[in-house]
C-alpha positions as CSV (number, residue, x, y, z in Angstrom):
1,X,-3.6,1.8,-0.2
2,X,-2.2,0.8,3.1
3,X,1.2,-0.2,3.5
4,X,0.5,-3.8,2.6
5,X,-1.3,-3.5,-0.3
6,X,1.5,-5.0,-2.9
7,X,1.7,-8.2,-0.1
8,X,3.0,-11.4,-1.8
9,X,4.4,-9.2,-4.7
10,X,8.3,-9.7,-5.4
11,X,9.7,-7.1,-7.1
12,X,13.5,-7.2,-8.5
13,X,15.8,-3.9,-8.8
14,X,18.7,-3.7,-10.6
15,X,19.1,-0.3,-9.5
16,X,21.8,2.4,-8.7
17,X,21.8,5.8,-7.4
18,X,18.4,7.4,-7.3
19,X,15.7,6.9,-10.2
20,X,15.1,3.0,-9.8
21,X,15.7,2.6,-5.9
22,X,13.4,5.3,-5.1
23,X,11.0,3.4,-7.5
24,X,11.3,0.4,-5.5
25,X,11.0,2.2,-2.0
26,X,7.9,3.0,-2.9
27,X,6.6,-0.2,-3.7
28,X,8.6,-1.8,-0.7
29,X,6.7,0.7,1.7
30,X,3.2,-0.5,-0.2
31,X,4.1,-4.4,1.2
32,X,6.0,-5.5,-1.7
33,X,9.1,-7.7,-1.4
34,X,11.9,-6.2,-3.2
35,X,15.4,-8.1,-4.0
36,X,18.1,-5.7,-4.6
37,X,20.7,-7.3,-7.1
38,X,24.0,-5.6,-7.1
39,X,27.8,-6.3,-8.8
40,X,29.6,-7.8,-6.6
41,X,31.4,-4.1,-5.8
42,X,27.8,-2.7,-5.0
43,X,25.6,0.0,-5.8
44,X,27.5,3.0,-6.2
45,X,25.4,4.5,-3.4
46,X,27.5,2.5,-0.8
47,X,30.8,4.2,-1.3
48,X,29.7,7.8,-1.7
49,X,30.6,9.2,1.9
50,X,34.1,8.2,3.7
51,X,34.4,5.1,2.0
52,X,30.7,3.7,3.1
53,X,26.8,3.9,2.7
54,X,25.1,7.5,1.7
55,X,22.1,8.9,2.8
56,X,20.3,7.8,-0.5
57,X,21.1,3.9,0.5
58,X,19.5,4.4,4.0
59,X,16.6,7.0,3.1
60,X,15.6,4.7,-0.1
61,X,16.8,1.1,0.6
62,X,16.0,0.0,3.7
63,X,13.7,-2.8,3.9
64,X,14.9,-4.6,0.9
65,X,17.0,-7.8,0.4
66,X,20.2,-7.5,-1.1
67,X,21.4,-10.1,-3.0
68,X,25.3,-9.7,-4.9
69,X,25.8,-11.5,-8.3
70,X,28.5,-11.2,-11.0
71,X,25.4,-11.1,-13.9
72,X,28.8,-12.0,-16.5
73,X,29.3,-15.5,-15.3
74,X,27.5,-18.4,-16.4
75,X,26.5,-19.4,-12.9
76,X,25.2,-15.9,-11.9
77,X,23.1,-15.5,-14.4
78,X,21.6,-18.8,-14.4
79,X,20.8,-17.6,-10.5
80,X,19.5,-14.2,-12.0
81,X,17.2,-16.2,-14.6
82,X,15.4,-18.2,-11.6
83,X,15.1,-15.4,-9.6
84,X,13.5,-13.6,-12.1
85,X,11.1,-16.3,-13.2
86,X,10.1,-16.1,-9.2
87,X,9.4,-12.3,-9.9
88,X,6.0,-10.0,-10.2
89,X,7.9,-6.7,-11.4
90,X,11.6,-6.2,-13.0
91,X,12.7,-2.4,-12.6
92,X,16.2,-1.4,-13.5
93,X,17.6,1.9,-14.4
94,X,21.0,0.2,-16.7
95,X,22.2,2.6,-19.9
96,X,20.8,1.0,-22.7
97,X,24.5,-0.2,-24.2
98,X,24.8,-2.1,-20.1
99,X,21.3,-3.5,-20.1
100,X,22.0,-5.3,-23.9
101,X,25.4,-6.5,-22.6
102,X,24.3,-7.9,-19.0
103,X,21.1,-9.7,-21.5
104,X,18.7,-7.7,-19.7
105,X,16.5,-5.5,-22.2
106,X,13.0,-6.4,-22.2
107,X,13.2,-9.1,-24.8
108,X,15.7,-10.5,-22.3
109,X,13.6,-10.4,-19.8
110,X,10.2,-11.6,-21.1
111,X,12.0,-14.8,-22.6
112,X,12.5,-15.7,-18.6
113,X,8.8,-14.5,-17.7
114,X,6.6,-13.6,-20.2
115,X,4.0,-12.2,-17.5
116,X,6.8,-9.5,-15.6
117,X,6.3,-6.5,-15.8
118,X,9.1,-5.1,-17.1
119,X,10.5,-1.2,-16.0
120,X,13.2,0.4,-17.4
121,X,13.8,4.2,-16.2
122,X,16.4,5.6,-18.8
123,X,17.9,9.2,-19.9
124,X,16.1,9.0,-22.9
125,X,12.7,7.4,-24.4
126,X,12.2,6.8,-27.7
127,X,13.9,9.0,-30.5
128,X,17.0,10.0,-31.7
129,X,18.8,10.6,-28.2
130,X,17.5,7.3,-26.6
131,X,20.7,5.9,-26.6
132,X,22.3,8.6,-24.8
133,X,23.1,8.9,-21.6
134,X,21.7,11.2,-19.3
135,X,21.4,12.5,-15.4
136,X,19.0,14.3,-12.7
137,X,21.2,17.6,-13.8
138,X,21.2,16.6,-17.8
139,X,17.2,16.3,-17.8
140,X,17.3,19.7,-15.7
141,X,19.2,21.3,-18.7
142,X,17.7,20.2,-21.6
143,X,14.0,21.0,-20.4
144,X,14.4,24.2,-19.4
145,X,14.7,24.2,-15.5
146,X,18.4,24.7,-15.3
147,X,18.3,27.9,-17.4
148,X,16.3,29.3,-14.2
149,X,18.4,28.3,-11.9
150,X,21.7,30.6,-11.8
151,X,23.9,31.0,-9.7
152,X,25.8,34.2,-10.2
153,X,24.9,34.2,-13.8
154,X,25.7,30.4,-13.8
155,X,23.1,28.0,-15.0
156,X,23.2,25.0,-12.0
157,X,21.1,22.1,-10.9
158,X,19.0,22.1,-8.2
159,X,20.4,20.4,-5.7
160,X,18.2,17.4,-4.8
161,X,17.5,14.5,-7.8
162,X,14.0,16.1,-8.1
163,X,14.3,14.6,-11.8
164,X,15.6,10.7,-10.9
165,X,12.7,11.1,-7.9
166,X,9.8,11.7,-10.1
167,X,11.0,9.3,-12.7
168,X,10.7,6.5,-10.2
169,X,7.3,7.6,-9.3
170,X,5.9,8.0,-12.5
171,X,7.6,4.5,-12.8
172,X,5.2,2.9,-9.6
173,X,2.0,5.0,-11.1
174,X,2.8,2.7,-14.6
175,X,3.5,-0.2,-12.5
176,X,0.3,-0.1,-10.8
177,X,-1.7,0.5,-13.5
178,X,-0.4,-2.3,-15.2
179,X,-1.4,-4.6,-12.3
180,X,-4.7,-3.1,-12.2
181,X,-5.3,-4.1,-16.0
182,X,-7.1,-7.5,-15.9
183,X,-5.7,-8.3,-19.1
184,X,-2.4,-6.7,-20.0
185,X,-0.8,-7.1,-23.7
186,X,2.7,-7.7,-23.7
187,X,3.3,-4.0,-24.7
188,X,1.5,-2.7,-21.7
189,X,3.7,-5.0,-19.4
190,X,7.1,-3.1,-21.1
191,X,7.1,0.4,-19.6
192,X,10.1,3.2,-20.5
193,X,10.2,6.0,-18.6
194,X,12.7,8.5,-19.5
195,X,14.5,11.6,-17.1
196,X,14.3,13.6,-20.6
197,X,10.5,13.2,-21.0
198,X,10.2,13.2,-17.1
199,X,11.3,16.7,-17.3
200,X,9.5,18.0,-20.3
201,X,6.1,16.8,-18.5
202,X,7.4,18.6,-15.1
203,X,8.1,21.8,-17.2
204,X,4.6,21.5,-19.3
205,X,3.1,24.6,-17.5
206,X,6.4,26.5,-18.0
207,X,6.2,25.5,-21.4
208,X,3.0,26.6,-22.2
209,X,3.1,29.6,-20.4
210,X,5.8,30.8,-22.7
211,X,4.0,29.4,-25.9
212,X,0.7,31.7,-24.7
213,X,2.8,34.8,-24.0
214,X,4.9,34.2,-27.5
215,X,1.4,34.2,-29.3
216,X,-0.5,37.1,-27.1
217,X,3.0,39.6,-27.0
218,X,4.5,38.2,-29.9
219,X,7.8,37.1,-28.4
220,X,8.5,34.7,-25.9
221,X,8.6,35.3,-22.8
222,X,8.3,33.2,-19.4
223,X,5.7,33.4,-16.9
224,X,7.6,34.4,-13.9
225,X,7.1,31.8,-10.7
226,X,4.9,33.0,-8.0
227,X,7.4,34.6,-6.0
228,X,8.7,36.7,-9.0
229,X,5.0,37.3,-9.8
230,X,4.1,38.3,-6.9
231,X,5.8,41.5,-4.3
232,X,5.4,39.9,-0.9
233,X,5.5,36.2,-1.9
234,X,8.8,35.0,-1.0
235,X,11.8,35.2,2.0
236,X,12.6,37.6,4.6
237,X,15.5,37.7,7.1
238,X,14.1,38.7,10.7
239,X,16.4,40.8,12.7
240,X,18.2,37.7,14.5
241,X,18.8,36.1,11.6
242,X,16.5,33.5,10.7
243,X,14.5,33.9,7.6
244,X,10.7,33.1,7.0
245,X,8.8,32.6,3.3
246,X,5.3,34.5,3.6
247,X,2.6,33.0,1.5
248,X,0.8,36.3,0.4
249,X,-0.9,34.8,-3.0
250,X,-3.8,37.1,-3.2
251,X,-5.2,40.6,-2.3
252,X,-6.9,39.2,0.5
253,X,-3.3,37.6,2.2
254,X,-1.4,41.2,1.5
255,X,-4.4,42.7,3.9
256,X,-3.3,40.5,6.4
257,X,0.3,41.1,6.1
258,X,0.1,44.3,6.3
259,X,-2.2,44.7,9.3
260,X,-0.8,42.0,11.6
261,X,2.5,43.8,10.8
262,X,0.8,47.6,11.4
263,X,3.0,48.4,8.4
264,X,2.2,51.9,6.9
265,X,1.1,50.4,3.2
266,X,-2.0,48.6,5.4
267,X,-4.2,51.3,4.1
268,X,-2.9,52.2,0.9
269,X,-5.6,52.1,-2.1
270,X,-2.6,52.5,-4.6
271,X,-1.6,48.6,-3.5
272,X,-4.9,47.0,-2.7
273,X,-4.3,44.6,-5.7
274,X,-2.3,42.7,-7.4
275,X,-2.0,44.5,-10.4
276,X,-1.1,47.8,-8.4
277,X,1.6,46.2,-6.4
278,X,3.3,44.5,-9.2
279,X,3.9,47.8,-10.8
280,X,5.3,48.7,-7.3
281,X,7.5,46.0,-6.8
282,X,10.3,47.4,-5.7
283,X,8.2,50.0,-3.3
284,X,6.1,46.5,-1.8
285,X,9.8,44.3,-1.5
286,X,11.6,47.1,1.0
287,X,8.7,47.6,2.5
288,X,8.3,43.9,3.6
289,X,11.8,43.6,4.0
290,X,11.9,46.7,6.4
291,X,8.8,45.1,8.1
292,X,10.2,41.2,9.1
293,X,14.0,42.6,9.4
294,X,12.7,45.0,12.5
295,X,11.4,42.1,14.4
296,X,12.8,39.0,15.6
297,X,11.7,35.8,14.4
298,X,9.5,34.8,17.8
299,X,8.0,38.3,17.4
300,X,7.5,37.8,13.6
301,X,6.1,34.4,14.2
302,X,3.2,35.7,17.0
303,X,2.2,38.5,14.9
304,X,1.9,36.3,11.8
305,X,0.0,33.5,13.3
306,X,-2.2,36.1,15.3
307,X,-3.2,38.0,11.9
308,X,-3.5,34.6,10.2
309,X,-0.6,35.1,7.4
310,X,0.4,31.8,5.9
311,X,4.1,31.6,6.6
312,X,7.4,29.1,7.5
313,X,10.6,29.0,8.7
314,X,13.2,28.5,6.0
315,X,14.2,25.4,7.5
316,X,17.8,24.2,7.7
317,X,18.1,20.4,7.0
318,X,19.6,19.7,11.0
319,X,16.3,21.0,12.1
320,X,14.1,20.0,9.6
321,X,12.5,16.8,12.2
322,X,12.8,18.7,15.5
323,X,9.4,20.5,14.8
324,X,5.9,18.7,15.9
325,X,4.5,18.6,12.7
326,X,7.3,16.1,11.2
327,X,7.0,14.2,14.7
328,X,3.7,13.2,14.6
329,X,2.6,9.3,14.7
330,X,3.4,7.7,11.2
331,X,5.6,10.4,9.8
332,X,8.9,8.6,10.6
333,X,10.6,5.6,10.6
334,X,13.2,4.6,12.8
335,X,16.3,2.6,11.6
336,X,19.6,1.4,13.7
337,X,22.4,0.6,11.4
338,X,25.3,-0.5,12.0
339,X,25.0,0.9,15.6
340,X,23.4,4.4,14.3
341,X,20.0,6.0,14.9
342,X,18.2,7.0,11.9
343,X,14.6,8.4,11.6
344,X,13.4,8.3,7.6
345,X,10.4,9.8,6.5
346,X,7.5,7.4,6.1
347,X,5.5,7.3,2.4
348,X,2.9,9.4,2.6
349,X,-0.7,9.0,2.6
350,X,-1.2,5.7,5.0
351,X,-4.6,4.9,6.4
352,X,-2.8,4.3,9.6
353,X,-0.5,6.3,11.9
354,X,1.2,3.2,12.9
355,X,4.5,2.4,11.6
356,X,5.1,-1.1,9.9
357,X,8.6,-2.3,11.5
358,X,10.9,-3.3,8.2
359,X,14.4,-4.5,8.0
360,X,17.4,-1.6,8.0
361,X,19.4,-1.5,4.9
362,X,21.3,-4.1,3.8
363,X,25.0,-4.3,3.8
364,X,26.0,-6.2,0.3
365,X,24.9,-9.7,-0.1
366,X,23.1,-9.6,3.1
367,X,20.6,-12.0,1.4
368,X,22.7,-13.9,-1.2
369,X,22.3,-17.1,0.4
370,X,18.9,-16.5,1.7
371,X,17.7,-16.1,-1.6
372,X,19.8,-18.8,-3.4
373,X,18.4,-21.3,-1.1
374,X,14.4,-19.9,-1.8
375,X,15.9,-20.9,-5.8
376,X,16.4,-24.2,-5.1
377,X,20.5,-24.6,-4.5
378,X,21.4,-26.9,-1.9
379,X,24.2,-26.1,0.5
380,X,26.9,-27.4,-2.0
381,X,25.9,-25.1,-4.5
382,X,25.7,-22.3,-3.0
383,X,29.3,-22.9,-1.6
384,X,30.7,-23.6,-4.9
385,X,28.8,-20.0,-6.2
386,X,30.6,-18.2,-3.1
387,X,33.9,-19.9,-3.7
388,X,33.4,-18.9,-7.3
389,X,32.9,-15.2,-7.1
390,X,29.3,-16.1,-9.3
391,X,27.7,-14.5,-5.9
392,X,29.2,-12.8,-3.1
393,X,27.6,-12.4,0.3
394,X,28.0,-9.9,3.1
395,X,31.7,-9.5,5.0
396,X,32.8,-7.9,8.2
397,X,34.4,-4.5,7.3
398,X,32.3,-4.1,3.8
399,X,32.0,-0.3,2.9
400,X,33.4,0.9,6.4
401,X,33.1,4.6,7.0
402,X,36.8,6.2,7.6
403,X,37.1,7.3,10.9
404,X,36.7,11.2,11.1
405,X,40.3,12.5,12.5
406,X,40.3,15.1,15.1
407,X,41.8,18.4,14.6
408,X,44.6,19.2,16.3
């Protein structure tokens, strides 16, 4: 697909945060048009730093059209129930308890337009917990990932909303497939997708691996990741500072290591393989440590590359798109907003290096009136809407980032 494949396609979000935006980033950067409906205090996404607009707003909004109704009045959602009758796809990632009270569950939504296709990303599918609430972090706990991730002894999340990320994509997959379906049942237009069941199919090798060890050892026990598994496999600070992950998989990339390094364990049978050095592990980690922490990184880096190690920089994120791989044609997008430079990462996987030109992100209500008018409201209703608070548009001084104070 290029990146106007869903051309002509409007697609509605009632979205906040992560899990239903990113859904419809994706399918704004494949050519669809996406409206945006917030309350008429905005996604929550728009007050997270100083007062205004986070990076998840820019990174996973921009392009779209926002539009700002109050969903509880009588006009609003009259406006909400054209606009939705004017819609391909309806994507919205509401608790369940919100979504019955703002009359937009799927039975809701098909009595406006029976042929939608209607997405709901929730905590919780079907069963017992579906009406429960849940987060990026919840799903990370109750499937197992969480209990891997400790810091000093304390189970934590990951960090980025890996969880409300792949949610939304497995979100577009079902979307697509639904459009690709010549004839789609009513059923097949209804899609749930779930963080909790997100996370169980992200931890389904984890899962099995300790179902296989429980039934050879007989007792569970995980698989350890690769760089557990593996002596070698993992990162190393140079001796300025800066660390590096080696990719040494296989018997084959611990030959290379060791040679382009001229470290003594080169010709050692007792670690030729895998097996050998896993017994060894604590031998094969100082010896790697000793290894990159004697040479800088520049030195590390030419003796790497010359021996043909696989190997990165452990990036941090204020360097991440200096390098030329992240700056090549069709990798990045750039935005100006609100007198700001921002370069986003591009969707991957275009045909074509060039870089479709999209609106910035919208401030609140950017498009109320734009959109009103494509709904039929003359002038004098859409003033009376305004005046009423049924819609809102966008105001000088909306979501204004404090100013940073200067010490001293």
């Amino acid at each position: 697909m290029d990146h106007q494949s869903l051309s002509g396609r409007r697609v509605v979000e009632l979205g906040t945060m992560v899990a239903a935006p990113f859904a419809t980033h994706i399918l704004s950067q494949l050519g669809a048009e996406v409206i945006k409906v917030e309350p008429l205090t905005g996604d929550t996404t728009r007050a997270l730093v100083r007062g205004g607009p986070s990076g998840t707003l820019i990174a996973y909004s921009h392009g779209k059209k926002s539009v700002a109704i109050d969903l509880a009045s009588p006009e609003g959602a009259e406006a909400f129930a054209r606009l939705i009758a004017t819609a391909h796809v309806f994507i919205h990632n509401l608790a369940p308890g919100s979504a019955r009270k703002l009359k937009v569950s799927a039975d809701d939504i098909a009595a406006l337009n029976p042929a939608i296709i209607y997405c709901h990303v929730r905590g919780y599918a079907a069963g017992p917990l579906a009406e429960d609430l849940a987060t990026n972090p919840v799903a990370e706990a109750s499937t197992g990932v969480m209990d891997d991730h400790r810091i000093d002894g304390r189970p934590s999340r990951l960090g980025p909303s890996y969880h409300d990320q792949f949610a939304g994509t497995y979100s577009v997959i079902r979307i697509l497939a639904t459009m690709l379906n010549p004839e789609p049942t009513p059923a097949d237009r209804r899609i749930e997708i779930g963080l909790y069941e997100t996370g169980l199919h992200l931890a389904a090798r984890d899962l099995a691996g300790v179902q296989l060890k429980t039934q050879l050892l007989g007792r569970p026990e995980k698989e350890a990741g690769g760089e557990f598994a593996m002596p070698g496999y993992g990162a190393y600070e140079t001796r300025d500072g800066r660390w590096l992950y080696l990719l040494v998989l296989t018997d084959a990339h611990w030959a290379r290591l060791t040679r382009s390094l001229a470290m003594a364990e080169a010709d050692d049978p007792d670690l030729a393989k895998l097996r050998d050095r896993k017994k060894q592990r604590l031998r094969v980690e100082a010896a790697v440590r000793a290894a990159i922490g004697a040479l800088s990184y520049a030195e590390a880096e030419a003796k790497l590359r010359a021996g043909g190690v696989g190997f990165n920089e452990v990036m941090p994120l204020e360097r991440v798109l200096d390098v030329p791989q992240a700056r090549q044609p069709g990798k990045l997008r750039d935005l100006d907003f609100r007198g700001l430079r921002f370069e986003v990462p591009e969707f991957p996987g275009a045909a074509t290096t060039d870089v479709v030109p999209g609106l910035p992100p919208p401030e609140l209500g950017e498009h109320s009136v734009e959109v009103l008018e494509s709904l039929g409201y003359d002038a004098a209703a859409r003033d009376a809407m305004l005046a009423s608070r049924a819609v809102k548009q966008a105001e000088p001084g909306d979501f204004a980032w404090a100013p940073v104070r200067q010490k001293g």
